[in-house]
N, C-alpha and C positions, 0 to 999 in steps of 0.2 A: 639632865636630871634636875638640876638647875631652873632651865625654864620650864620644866611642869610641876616643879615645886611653886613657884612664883607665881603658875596658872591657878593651882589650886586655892593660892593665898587668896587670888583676886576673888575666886568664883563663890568663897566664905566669906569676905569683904564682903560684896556684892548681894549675899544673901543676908549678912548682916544690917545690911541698908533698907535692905528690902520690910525687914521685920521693922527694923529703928520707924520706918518713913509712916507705918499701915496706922492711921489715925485711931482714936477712939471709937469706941462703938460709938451711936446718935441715940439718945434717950428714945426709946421706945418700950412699946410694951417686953415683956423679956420673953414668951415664945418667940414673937416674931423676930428679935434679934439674935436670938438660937439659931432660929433656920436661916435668915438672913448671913448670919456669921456662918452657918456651915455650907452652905453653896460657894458663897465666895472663896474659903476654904477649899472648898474643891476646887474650884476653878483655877486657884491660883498652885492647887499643887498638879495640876495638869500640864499650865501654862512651863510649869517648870522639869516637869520630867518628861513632855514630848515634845519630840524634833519635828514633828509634820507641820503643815501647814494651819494656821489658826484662828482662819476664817471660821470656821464652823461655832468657836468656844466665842469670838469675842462679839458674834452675831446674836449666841445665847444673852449673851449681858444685855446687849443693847434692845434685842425684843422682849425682855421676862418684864419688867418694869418701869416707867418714865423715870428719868435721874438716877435711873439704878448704877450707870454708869460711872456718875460722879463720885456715887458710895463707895461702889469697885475701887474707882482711880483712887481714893483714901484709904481704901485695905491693903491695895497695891504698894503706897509706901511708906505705910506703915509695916508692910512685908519686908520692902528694899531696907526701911533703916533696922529693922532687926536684922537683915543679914549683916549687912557693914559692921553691927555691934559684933558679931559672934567674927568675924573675920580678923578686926581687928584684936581681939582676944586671942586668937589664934596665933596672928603674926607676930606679938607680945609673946606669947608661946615658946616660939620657934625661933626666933631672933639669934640668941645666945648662940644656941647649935650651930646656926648659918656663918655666924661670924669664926667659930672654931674651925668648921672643915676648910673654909677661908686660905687661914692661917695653916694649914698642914697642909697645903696644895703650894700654894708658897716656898716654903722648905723642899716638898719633895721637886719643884722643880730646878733647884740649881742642883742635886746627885744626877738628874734625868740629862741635863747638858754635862756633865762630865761623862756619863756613860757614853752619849751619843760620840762625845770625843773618841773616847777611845775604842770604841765599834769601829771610826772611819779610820784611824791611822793602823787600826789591824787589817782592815779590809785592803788599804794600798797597800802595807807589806806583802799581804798574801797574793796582791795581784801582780806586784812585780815580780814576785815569785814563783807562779805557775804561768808567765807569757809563754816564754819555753816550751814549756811542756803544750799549753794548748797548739801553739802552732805546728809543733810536730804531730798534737793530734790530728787536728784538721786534715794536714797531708795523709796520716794514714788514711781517716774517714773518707777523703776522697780520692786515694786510689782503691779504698774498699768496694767505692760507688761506683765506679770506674769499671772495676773489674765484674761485679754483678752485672751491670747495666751491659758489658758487653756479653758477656754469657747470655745473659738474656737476650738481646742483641742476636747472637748465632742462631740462639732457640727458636726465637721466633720467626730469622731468616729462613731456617732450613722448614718450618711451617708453612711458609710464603712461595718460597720458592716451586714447589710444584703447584702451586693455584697459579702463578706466574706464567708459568710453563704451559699450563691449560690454557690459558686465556691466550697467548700467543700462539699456540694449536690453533685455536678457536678461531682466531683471525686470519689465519695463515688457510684454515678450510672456509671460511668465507670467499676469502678473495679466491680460494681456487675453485667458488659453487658447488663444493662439496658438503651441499646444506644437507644431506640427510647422517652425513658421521658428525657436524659442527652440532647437531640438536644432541647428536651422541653425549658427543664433548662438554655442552650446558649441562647436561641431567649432571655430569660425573663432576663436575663443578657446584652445580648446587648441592647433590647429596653427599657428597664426598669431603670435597677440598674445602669451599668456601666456610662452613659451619667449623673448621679447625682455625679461622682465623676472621671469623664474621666479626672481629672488635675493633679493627682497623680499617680505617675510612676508604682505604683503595678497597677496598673486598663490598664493604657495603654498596661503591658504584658502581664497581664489577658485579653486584646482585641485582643494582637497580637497572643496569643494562641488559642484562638478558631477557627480561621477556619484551624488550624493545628489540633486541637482536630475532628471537621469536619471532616477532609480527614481521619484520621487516623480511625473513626467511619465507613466510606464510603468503606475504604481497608478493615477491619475487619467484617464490616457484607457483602461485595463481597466475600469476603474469606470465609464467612456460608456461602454464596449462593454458589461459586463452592462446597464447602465440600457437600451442600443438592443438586447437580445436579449430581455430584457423586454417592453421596447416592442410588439415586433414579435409576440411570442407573446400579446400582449393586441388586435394587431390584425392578425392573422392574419385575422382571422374577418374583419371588414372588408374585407380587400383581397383573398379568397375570395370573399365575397361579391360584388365589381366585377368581377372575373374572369367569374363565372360566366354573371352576368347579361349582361354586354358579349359573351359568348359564344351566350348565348343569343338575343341579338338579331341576332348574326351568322348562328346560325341561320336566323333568322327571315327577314332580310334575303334569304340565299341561295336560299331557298325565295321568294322572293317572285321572285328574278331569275329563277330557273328555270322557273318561269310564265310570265314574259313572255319568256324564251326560247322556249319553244313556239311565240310571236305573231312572235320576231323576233330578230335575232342580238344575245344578247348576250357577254359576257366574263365566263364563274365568275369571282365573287372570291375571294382568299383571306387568311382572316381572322388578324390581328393585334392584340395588346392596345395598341400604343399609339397606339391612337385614328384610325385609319385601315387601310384596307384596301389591299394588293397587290394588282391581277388581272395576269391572266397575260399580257399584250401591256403593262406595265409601267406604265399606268396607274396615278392614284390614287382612290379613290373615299373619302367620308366614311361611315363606317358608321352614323351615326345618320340618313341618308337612308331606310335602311329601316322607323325609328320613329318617325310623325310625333308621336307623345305626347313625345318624347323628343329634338326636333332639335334643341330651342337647348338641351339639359344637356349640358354640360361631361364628356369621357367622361375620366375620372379613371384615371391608371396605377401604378404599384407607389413608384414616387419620389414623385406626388404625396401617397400618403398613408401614405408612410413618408419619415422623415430617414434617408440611410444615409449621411450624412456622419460621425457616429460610428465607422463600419466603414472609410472612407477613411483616416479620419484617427489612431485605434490603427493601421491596416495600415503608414500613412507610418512613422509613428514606430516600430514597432517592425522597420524595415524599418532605419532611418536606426541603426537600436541598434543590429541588427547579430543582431537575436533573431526574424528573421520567423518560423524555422519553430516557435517556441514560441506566436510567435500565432495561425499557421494552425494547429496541432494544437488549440489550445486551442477556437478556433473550431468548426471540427468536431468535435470531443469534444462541446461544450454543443447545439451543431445538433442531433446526434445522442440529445443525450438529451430535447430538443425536442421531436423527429420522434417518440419512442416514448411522451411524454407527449400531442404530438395525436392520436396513431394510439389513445389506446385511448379505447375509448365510453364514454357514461353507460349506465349499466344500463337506465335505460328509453328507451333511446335509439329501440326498434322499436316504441314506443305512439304517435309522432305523426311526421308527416312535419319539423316544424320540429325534431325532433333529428337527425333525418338529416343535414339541410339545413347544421346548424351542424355539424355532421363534416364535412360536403363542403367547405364552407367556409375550416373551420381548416387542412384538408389542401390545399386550393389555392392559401390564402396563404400556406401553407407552402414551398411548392415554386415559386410565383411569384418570393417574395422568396427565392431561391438563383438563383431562373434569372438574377434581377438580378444577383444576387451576381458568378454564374460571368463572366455577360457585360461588367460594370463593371470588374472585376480582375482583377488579371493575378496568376493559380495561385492565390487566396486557397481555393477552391474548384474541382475540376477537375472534370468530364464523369465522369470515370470514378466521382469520389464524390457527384456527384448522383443516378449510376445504380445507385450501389450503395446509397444511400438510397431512391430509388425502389422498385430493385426488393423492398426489407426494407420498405417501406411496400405494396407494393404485393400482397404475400404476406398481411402482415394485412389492410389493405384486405379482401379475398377471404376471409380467414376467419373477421372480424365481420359482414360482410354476410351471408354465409350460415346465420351463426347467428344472427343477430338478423332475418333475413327470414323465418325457419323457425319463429319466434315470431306471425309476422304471420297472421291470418286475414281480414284486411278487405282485399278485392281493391284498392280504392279507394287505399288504402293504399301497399300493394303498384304498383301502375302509377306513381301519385307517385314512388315510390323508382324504381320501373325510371326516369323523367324523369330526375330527378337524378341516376342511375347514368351515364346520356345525355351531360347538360349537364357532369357531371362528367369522362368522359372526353375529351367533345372541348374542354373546354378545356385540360386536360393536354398531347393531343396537338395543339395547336397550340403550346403547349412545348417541341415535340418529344420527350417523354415518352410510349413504347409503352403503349398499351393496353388491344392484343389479348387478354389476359386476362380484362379487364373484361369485352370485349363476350361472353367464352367465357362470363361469370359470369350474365352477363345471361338467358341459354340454363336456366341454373339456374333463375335468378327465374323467368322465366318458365314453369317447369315448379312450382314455388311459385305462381305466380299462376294458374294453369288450376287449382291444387288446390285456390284459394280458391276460384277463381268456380266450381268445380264444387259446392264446398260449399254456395255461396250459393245456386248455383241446385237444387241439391237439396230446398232448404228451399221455393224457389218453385215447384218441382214439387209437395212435398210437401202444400204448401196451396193449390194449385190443385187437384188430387186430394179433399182436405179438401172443399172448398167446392163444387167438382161435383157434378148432381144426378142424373148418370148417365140423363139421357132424352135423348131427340133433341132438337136446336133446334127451338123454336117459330120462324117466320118471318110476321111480320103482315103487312109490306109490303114494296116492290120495296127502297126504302132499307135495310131490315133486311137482305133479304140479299144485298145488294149491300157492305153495312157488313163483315157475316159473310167472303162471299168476297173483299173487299179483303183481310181477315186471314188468310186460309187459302184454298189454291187449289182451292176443290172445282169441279166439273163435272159434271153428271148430266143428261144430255136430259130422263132420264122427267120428274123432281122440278123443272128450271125448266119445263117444259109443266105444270105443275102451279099450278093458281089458288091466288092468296092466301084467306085463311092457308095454309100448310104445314109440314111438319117435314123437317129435314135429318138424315140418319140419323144423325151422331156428337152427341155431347153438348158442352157449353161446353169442358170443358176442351180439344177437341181443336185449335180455332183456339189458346189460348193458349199451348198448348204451343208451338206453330210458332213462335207471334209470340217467345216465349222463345227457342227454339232460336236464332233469327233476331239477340235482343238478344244471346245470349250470343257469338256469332259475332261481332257489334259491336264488342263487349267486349274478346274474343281479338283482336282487328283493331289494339283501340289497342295495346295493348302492341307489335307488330310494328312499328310506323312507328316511326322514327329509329335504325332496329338496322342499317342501313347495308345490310341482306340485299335479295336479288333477290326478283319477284316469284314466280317457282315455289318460291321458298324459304319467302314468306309465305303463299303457296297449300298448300304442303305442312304448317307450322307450324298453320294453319287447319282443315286438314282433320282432322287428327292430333287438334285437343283438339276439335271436334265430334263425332270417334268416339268419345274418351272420354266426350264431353256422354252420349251415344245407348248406350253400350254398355254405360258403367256408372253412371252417374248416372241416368239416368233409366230403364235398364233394373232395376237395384236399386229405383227409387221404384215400379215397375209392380209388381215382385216383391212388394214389400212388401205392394203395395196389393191383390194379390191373396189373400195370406194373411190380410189382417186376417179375424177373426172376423165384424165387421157388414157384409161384403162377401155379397150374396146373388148367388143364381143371376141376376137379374133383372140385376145389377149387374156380374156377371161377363160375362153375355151385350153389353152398351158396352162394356165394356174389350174385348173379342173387336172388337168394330164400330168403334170406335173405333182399335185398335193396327194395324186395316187402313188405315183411313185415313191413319193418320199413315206407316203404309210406302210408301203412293202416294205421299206429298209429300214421301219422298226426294228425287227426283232435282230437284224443283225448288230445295230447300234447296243441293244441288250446281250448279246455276244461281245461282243467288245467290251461292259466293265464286265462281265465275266472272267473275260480271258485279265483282264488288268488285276480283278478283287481276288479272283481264283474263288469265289464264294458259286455257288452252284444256284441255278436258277429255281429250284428246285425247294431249296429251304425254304421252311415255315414263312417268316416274314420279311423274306425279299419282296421290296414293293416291285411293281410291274411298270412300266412306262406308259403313260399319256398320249405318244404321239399320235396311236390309230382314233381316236376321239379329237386330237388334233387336227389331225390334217381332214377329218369327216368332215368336222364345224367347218373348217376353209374351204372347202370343196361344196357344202352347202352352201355356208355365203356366198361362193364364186357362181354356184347355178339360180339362188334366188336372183344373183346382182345381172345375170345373163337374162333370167326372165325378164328382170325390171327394164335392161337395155332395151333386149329386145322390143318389148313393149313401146316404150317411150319413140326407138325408133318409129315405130310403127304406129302411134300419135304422129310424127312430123310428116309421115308422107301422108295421112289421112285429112291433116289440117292441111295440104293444097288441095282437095276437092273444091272443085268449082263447081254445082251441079245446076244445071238451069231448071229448076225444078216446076215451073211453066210450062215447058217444053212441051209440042203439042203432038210428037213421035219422035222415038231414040235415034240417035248416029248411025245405031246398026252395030256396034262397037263398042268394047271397053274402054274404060275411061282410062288417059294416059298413065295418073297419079298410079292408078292400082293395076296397072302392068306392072311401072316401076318398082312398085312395092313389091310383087309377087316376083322379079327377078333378084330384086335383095333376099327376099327371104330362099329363094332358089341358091342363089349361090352363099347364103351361109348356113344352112343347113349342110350343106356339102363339106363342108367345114367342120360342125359338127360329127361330121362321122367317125373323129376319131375321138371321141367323149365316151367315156368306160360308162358299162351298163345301158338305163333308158333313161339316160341325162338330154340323148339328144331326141327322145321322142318324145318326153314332157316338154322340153325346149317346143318343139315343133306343133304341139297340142295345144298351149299354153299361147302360141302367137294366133294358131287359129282363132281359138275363143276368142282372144281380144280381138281378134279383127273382127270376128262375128258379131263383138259385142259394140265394138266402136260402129259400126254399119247400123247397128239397130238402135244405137243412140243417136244419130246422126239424122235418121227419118223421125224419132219421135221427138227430136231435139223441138224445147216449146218455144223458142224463139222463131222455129219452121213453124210457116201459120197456112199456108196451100204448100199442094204435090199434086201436079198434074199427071194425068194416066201415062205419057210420055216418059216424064220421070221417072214412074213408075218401073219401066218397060226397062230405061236406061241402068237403074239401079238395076234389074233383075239383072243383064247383062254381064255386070261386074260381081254380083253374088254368082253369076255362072262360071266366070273365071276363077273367083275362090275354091268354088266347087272342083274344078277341072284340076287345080297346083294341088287342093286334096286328095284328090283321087289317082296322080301322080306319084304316088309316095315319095314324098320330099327327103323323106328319113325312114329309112326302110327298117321292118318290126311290125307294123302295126299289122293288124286284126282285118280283114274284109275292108266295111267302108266307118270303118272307127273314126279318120281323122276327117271325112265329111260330114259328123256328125257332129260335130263344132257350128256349121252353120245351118244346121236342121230348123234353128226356130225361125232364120231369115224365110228359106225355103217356102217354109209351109206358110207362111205368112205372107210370102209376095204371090204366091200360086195361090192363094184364097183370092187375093185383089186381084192378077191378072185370068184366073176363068170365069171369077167373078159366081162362084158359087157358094154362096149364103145359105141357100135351103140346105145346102147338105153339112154344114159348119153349123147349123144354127140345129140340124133335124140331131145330128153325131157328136155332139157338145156331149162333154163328161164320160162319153163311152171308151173302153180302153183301145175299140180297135177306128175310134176316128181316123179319119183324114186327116185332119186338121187338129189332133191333138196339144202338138205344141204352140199353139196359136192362143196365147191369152185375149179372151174378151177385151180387156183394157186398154191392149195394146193395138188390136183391131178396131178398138173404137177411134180410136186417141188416132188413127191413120187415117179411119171413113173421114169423121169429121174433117180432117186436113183438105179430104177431094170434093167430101160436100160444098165447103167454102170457094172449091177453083171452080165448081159446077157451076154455082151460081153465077158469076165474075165473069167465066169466060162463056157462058150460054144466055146473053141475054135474050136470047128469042126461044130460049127451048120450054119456054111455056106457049108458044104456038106448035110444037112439033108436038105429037103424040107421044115416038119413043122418046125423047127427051123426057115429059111428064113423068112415063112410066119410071122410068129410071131413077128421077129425082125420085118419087113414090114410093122406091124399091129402096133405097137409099133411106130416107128418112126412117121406114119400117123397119132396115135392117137396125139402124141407131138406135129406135128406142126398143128393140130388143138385145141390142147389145148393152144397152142403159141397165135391163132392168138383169140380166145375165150381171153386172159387174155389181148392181146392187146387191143380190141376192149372195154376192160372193163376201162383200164386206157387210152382210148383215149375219 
């Protein structure tokens, strides 16, 4: 109080100074020291009543007028010494007062030190006075604290204690892998326990641990689930393999009932993998009833020899997390890459039947263990994603089998697989897993297996062929050919009235063929059974690859065999004898799937067999390739003519070559006689003409440039011998003088030149009942001209001889009438 007494004195001082110091006004006019004195006036009562900053005010001064400042600074203390005045009047004032309160501050402070005394000598009495009593308070106060604190203490023990207890549960199902009750035990810890004691730091780490106990729960049963996907893709194969086989004996089984269905009523069953059968009035039947190798084995199902408690037991838990659908996608993501790692083959998968086997395998226990899957959990796997697995396996399926069946050539092989294709789909479809496909695939195979066994049996045509000796069977005794006609249905009255020994007219291969045709039918037969098709279906399927057998398999081996080179006439004449044979045992071949299909020949669209078009085409080829021999022989004995065609009168005699020729054709004609129908009179016709014909190209041949009358003579000779083996009948059938009419155009045409009658060829030309009808101009010329040329050569003086002249005269005349005859025909 004090010192803002003594501030204020200053601040009236100070303004006293202020007034005392502010000089005189300066003689001027008296407005302008009015307005002069009241700015400054203002300014100075500005200066003094604001605190801001006063730049602004003392800038005013200094720009309003030059020396205005100096005026200022003399208002200024003239201002300061009036304050100082009035200050000092003040403190004049107040003086007295100052000095009094002085003086009674003085006084009151020696009562103030006696008071203070005796406050502190009451205050130590009274402290030595209640020590006592505080320190026995104290003790109460802190057995009071004592006593709460432990109360409290128990309370919030007996709070702790079962979160304690959880939490050592907790651990205690950890370490025993009993993660799907310890996720139990967290919920009942966080919703429960912990929130009764969440203020206490064990509890909060006990809070902060659990969703690390969680994840660490979530890693560890992921890690069973890879260990059981693992698992399961190492024994796929195994529980494919139980599958397949337990299917197969279902097969086995049903077939057996169905048998004695026939004898008596029984109940289809209907087959199931675990370990027992449904029939259809609700019964149970045991399926290894059907196998007695197999009654007391334990029939083994997809849980037996798989754990899928791994898959339960991640599904709980991450069910309980709250994360199932990361499990089920997860799940099916890896399935999925599963399914595309069993679906694909080993490269030599189509060299043995046991690769098959282990694809059919892995893909069953494939799909086995989901159908558990589907059927044990709930949405882990749905219908919709088995079938859309399915049918993504089922499309490769179908397009490794095709390509690796397409690789196969051993039939053997191939039927195997079509089994397995078999056993494979119906245990699928006892999965309820479609198909239909499969068996559409099978249709494939099977058009792959007819192309094997067609091959195969090509080869065993081939060297049945090879090994035939092309004669008739010998038959010694009634057993021989009783032995013969078990294998081949021949029949012939004449030939069994015929004493032993005897011969049967086809040769060995012709039973084996049958007995072939017969296995191959066999063959084609197995593959048909377990294709679920009807009988006219497998009657049809039968027929089909028999016509292939006959149409082109063995129609090609005939072919072939008729072209070879070391095939002679002799040889061609069996195959002729033989391709008939085998077309009579058509139809009993067509008796035979008969009797196998039980389908009746009869029905609508039973196809018919090929063989009788078969074995016609062989048996044509074998008589066109008999012509052709023929033929060609009959060029190499024509190409040794030697004819001296000079010659100036004949031997008298046929020429050597064309004896030879005519006892060849003599003794294979004979030969011929046992050729069905008129095989061996076109044979015999057919060598005429060419001989007829090679004889008339041989005279008009243009390299031959003379033919002397002798020549003449000599040819006519050997055209008289053709004549005579004609008129012979070499091969008996023919008509009057039919097969001398092969050499009608030689005839007429050497009997023109040797009577040498021209006027009546040349008067009878064009008329139907000529002489000399078959006598072409052309060819009559194309011969004059040959002897006109030896006329001249060898008659150098026969232009002194009369008949010579004439002759040449007659000759000339005839040419340019045969000239203008050949003209007129080509004009």
């Amino acid at each position: 109080m004090q010192r803002s007494r003594s501030q204020s004195v200053k601040r009236e001082m100070a303004s006293v100074r202020v007034h005392a110091a502010l000089p005189d006004p300066p003689s001027q006019s008296e407005e302008d020291n009015k307005e002069e004195e009241k700015a400054f006036g203002n300014i100075l009562t500005e200066l003094e009543s604001v605190d801001l900053p006063l730049g602004t005010t003392l800038r005013s001064i200094y720009d309003d007028q030059p020396n205005a400042h100096k005026r200022f600074m003399e208002k200024l203390d003239a201002r300061i010494r009036n304050h100082d005045r009035e200050i000092e009047k003040m403190c004049n004032f107040h003086h007295q007062g100052f000095v009094d309160a002085i003086t009674e501050l003085l006084k009151v402070r020696i009562d103030a030190e006696k008071l203070m005394g005796q406050v502190t000598d009451t205050n130590r009495r009274l402290q030595e006075a209640g020590r006592e009593v505080t320190a026995q308070t104290e003790e109460v106060i802190c057995c009071r604290i004592q006593q709460r604190n432990m109360a409290t203490t128990v309370e919030k023990l007996q709070l702790c204690i079962p979160v304690l207890e959880m939490y050592s549960k907790l651990k205690e199902q950890l370490e025993s892998k009993r993660y799907y009750a310890a996720l139990k035990t967290m919920e009942q810890l966080e919703k429960v326990y912990i929130p009764r004691v969440s203020q206490y730091r064990f509890c909060q780490i006990m809070a902060e641990n659990l969703p690390r106990l969680r994840e660490e729960i979530k890693e560890i049963s992921m890690s069973d689930l890879k260990d059981f996907l693992e698992s399961i893709r190492k024994h796929s194969d195994k529980v494919g393999e139980t599958a397949m086989r337990q299917a197969q004996q279902h097969r086995t089984f049903n077939s057996a009932i169905a048998k004695q269905a026939s004898m008596g009523h029984y109940t289809k069953p209907v087959y199931s993998l675990n370990g027992r059968t449904h029939t259809h009035n609700g019964l149970m039947i045991d399926d290894n009833t059907g196998d007695e190798d197999e009654a007391d084995e334990e029939i083994l199902t997809a849980q037996d020899l798989v754990d899928f408690s791994p898959v339960y037991r991640c599904l709980h838990i991450y069910t309980v997390l709250g994360d199932r659908e990361t499990f089920e996608s997860y799940y099916r993501k890896q399935r999925k890459k599963q399914a595309r790692l069993v679906l694909q083959p080993q490269a030599n998968m189509h060299e043995t039947v046991e690769g098959y086997r282990k694809y059919f395998n892995q893909i069953v226990g494939f799909f086995v263990v989901e159908d558990h899957i589907l059927n044990a959990t709930q949405g882990l796997v749905t219908r919709a994603f088995t079938d859309e697995l399915w049918n993504m396996a089922l499309s490769k399926i179908i397009a490794v089998l095709r390509t690796h069946s397409s690789y196969c050539d051993d039939p053997d092989l191939v039927l195997e697989l079509k089994n397995l294709i078999v056993i494979f789909a119906d245990t699928l479809q006892d999965y309820g897993f479609p198909v239909n496909r499969l068996f559409d695939l099978l249709f494939e195979v099977r058009d792959q297996y007819n192309e094997t066994l067609l091959k195969k049996w090509a080869l065993v045509f081939r060297e049945i062929f090879e090994l035939d000796n092309y004669s008739p069977i010998p038959v010694e005794t009634e057993d021989e050919y009783k032995l013969v006609v078990s294998r081949f249905p021949f029949h012939d009255a004449e030939i069994e009235k015929q004493d032993f020994p005897k011969k049967l007219p086809m040769s060995q291969s012709v039973p084996q063929i049958y007995t072939q045709v017969k296995e191959f039918i066999y063959a084609s037969l197995k593959f048909s059974e377990s294709l679920h098709r009807s009988s006219t279906e497998i009657d049809d399927m039968l027929r089909k690859s028999t016509n292939l057998l006959l149409t082109r398999t063995l129609s090609s081996c005939l072919q072939n065999l008729i072209k070879k080179p070391h095939i002679g006439l002799t040889e061609l004449v069996q195959i002729i004898i033989n391709t008939t044979h085998l077309e009579q045992a058509c139809r009993y071949l067509e008796e035979f799937i008969t009797n196998i299909t039980n389908v009746s020949p009869e029905t609508v669209h039973t196809t018919r067999l090929y063989g009788l078009s078969t074995f016609k085409d062989a048996r044509h080829a074998a008589e066109g390739e008999i012509y052709t021999k023929l033929n060609q022989k009959i060029d190499e004995f024509i190409q040794l003519a030697d004819y001296e065609w000079g010659m100036a009168e004949s031997d008298g005699r046929a020429s050597g070559y064309l004896m030879d020729l005519i006892n060849f054709l003599r003794s294979t004609f004979q030969v011929f006689t046992h050729l069905p129908g008129k095989v061996a009179q076109t044979a015999c016709m057919s060598a005429c003409k060419h001989l007829s014909t090679s004889l008339m190209q041989m005279l008009l041949d243009t390299e031959l440039k003379q033919i002397s009358m002798g020549a003449i003579q000599q040819f006519n000779l050997d055209v008289i011998q053709c004549e005579l083996f004609a008129s012979s009948e070499p091969v008996p059938g023919f008509q009057g003088d039919t097969l001398q009419l092969a050499f009608i155009d030689l005839r007429q045409l050497l009997d023109l030149f040797m009577v040498w009658d021209w006027s009546t060829y040349l008067a009878d030309y064009g008329q139907p009942t000529s002489k000399y009808l078959r006598v072409n101009p052309a060819t009559a010329l194309a011969l004059l001209e040959k002897m006109k040329d030896t006329s001249k050569k060898n008659n150098i003086f026969s232009q002194f001889r009369k008949n010579d002249r004439d002759k040449q005269k007659l000759i000339e005349t005839v040419v340019k009438q045969l000239r203008s005859l050949v003209n007129g025909m080509s004009s």
